[in-house]
MIDRENGU-783599 format. One record per residue: residue in three letters; residue number from 1; chain; z, y, x of N, C-alpha, C, O in turn. Coordinates in nm, 3 decimals. Example, Ala and Ser with C-alpha at 12.3 -4.5 7.8 and 13.67 -1.06 7.14 Angstrom:
% residues 2
SITE  vexkol  kenu  torti       nZ       nY       nX      caZ      caY      caX       cZ       cY       cX       oZ       oY       oX
SITE     Ala     1      A    0.780   -0.569    1.319    0.780   -0.450    1.230    0.780   -0.330    1.320    0.846   -0.332    1.424
SITE     Ser     2      A    0.708   -0.225    1.285    0.714   -0.106    1.367    0.787    0.003    1.290    0.804    0.114    1.341
% end
This chain:
% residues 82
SITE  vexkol  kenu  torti       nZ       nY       nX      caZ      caY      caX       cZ       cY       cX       oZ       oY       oX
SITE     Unk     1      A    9.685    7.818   11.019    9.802    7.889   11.067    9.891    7.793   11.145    9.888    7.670   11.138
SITE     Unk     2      A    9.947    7.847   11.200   10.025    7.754   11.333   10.167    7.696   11.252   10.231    7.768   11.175
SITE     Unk     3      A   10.202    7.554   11.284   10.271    7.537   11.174   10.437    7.562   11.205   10.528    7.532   11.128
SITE     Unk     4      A   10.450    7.637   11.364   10.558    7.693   11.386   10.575    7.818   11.281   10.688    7.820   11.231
SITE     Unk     5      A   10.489    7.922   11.239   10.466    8.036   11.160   10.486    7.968   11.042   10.580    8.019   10.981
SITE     Unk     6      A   10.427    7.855   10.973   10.438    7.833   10.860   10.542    7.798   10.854   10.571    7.844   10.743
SITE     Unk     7      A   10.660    7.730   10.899   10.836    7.664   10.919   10.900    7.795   10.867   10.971    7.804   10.767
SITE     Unk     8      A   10.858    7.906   10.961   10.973    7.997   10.960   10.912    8.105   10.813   10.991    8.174   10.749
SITE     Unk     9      A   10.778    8.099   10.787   10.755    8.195   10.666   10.845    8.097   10.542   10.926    8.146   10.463
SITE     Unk    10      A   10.812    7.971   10.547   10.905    7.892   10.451   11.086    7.936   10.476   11.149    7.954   10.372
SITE     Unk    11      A   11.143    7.948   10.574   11.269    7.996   10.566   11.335    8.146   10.559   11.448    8.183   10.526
SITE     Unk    12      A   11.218    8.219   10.603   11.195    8.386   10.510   11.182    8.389   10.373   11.235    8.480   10.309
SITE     Unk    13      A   11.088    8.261   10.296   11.044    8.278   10.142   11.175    8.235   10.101   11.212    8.297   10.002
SITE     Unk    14      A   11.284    8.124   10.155   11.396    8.062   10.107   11.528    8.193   10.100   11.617    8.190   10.016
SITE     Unk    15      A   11.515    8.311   10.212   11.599    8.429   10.180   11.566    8.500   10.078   11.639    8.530    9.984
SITE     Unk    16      A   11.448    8.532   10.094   11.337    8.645    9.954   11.418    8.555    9.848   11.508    8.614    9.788
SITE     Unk    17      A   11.407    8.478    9.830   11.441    8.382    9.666   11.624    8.407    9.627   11.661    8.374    9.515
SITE     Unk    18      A   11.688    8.444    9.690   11.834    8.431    9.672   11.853    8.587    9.610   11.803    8.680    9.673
SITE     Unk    19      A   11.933    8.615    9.470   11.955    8.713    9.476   12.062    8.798    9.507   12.089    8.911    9.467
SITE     Unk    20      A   12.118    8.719    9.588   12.252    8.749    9.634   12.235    8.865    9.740   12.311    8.958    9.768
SITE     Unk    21      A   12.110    8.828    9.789   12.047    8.908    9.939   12.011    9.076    9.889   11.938    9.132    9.807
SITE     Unk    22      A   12.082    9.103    9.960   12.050    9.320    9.905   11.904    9.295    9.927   11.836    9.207    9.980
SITE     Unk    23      A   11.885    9.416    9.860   11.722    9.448    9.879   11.674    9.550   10.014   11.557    9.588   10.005
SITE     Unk    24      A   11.714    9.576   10.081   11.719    9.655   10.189   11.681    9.545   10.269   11.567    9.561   10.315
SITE     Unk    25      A   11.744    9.421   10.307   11.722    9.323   10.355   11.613    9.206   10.294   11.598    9.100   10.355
SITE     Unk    26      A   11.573    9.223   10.226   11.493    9.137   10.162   11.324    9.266   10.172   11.208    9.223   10.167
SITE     Unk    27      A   11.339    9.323   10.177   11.252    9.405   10.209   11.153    9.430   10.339   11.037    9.461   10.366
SITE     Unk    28      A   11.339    9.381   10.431   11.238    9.362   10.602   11.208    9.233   10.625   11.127    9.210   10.714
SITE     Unk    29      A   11.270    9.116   10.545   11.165    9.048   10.531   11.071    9.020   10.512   10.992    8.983   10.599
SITE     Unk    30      A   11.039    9.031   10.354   10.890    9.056   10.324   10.784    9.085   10.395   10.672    9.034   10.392
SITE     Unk    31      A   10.845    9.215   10.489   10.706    9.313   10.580   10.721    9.202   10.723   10.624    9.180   10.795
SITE     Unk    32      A   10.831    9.153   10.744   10.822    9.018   10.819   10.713    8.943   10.805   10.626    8.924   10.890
SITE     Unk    33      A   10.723    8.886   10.661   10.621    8.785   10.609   10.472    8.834   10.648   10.384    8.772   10.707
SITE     Unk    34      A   10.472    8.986   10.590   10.310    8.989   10.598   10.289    9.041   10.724   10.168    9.064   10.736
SITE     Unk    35      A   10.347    9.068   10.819   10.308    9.029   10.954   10.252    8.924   10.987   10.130    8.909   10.992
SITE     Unk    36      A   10.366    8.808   11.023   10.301    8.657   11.009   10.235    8.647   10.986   10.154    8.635   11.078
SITE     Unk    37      A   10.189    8.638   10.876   10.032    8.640   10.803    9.911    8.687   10.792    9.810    8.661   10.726
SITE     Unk    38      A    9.957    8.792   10.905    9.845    8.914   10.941    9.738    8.813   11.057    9.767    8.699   11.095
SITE     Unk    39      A    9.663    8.860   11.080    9.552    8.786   11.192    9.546    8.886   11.356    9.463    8.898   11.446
SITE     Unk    40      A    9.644    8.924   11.338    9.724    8.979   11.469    9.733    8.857   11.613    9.763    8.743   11.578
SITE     Unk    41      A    9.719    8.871   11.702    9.744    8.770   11.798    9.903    8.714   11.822    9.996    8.777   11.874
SITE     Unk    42      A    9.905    8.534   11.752   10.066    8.529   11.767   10.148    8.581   11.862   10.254    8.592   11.801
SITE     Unk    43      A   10.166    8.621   11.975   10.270    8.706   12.083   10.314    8.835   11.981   10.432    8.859   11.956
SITE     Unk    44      A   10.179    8.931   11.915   10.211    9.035   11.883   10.289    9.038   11.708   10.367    9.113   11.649
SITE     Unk    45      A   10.210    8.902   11.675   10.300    8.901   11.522   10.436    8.845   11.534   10.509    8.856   11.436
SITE     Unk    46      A   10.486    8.779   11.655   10.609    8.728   11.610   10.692    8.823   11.667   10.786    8.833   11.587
SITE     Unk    47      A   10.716    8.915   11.780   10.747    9.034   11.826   10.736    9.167   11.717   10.816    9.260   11.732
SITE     Unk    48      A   10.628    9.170   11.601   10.660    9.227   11.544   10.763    9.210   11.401   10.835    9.293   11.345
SITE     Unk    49      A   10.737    9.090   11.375   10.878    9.044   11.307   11.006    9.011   11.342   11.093    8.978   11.262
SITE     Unk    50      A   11.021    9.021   11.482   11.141    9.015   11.532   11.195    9.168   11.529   11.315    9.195   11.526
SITE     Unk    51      A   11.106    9.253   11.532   11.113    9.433   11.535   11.200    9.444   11.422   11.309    9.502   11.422
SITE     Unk    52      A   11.128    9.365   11.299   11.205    9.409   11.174   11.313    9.359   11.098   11.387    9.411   11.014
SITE     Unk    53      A   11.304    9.239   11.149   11.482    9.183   11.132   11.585    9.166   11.214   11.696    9.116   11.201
SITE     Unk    54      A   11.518    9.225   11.315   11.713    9.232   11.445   11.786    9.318   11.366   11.891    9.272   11.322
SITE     Unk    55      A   11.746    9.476   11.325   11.802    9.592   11.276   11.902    9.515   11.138   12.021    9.543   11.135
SITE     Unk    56      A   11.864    9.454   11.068   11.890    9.421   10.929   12.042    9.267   10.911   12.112    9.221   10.821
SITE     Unk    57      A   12.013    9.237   11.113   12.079    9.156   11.106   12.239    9.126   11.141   12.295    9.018   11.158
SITE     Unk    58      A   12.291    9.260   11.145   12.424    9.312   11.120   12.436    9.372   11.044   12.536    9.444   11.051
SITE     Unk    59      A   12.357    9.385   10.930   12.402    9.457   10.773   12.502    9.381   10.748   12.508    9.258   10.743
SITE     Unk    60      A   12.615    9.497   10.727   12.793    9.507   10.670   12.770    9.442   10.542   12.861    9.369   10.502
SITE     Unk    61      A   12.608    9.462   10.427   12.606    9.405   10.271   12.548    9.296   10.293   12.475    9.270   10.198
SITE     Unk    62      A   12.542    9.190   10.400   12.503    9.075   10.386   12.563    8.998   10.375   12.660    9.005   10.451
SITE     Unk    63      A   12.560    8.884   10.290   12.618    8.770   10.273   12.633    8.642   10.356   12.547    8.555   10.363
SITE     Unk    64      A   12.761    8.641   10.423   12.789    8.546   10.556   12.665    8.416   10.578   12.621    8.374   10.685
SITE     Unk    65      A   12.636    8.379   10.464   12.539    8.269   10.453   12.392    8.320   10.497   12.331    8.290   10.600
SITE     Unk    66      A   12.357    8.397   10.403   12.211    8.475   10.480   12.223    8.543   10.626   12.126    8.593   10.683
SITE     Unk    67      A   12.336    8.539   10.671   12.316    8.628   10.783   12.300    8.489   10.916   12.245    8.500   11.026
SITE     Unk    68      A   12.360    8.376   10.863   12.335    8.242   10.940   12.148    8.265   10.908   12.075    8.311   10.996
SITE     Unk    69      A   12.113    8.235   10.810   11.987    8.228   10.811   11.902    8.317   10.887   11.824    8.276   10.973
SITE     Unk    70      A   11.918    8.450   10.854   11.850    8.554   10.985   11.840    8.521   11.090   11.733    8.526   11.151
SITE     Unk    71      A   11.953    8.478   11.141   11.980    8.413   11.329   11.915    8.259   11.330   11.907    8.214   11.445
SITE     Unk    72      A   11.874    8.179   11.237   11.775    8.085   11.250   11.665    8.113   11.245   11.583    8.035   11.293
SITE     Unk    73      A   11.632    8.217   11.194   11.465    8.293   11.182   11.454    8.353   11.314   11.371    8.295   11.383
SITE     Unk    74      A   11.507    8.444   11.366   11.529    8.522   11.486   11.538    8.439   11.575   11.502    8.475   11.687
SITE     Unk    75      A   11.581    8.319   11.560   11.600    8.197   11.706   11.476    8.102   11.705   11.430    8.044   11.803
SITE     Unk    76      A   11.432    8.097   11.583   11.280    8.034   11.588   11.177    8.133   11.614   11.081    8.091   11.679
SITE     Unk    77      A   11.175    8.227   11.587   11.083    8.339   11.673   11.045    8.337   11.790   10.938    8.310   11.845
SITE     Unk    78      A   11.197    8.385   11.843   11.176    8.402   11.987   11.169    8.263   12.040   11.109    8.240   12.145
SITE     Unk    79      A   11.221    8.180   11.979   11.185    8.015   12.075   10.990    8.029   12.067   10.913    7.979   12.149
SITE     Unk    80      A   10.965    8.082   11.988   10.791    8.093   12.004   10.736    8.202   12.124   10.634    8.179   12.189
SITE     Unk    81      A   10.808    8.306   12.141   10.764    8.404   12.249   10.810    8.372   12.377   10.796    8.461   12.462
SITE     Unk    82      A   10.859    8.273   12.410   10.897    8.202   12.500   10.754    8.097   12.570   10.775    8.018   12.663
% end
């Protein structure tokens, strides 16, 4: 696995772990994760995890700290579809 994918599944597994994080949001992570992990061609897996956490990343129940983290996941993404 490309070890740009493996960086950012490690800083998705570091949100999943907090339980501070609603589950609504920890949820589109997850399906984040198993994207990534899918054997999908990288252009189409990281585009599709970017699908599922832009929406999640102005949730009003997120915690100011995780929502920094989203926008480091979302900025290492797209620095890959670039």
């Amino acid at each position: 696995m490309d070890q740009r994918i493996q960086s950012i599944i490690s800083m998705i597994e570091d949100v999943l772990g907090d339980n501070s994080v609603p589950k609504n949001i920890r949820k589109a992570l997850a399906d984040a994760k198993v994207r990534l992990q899918g054997e999908d061609d990288l252009i189409v897996k990281v585009s599709a995890a970017i699908y599922l956490i832009e929406p999640i990343s102005e949730d009003v129940n997120m915690p100011p700290h995780t929502r920094t983290q989203i926008w480091g996941i979302i900025s290492a993404l797209e620095s890959i579809k670039q």
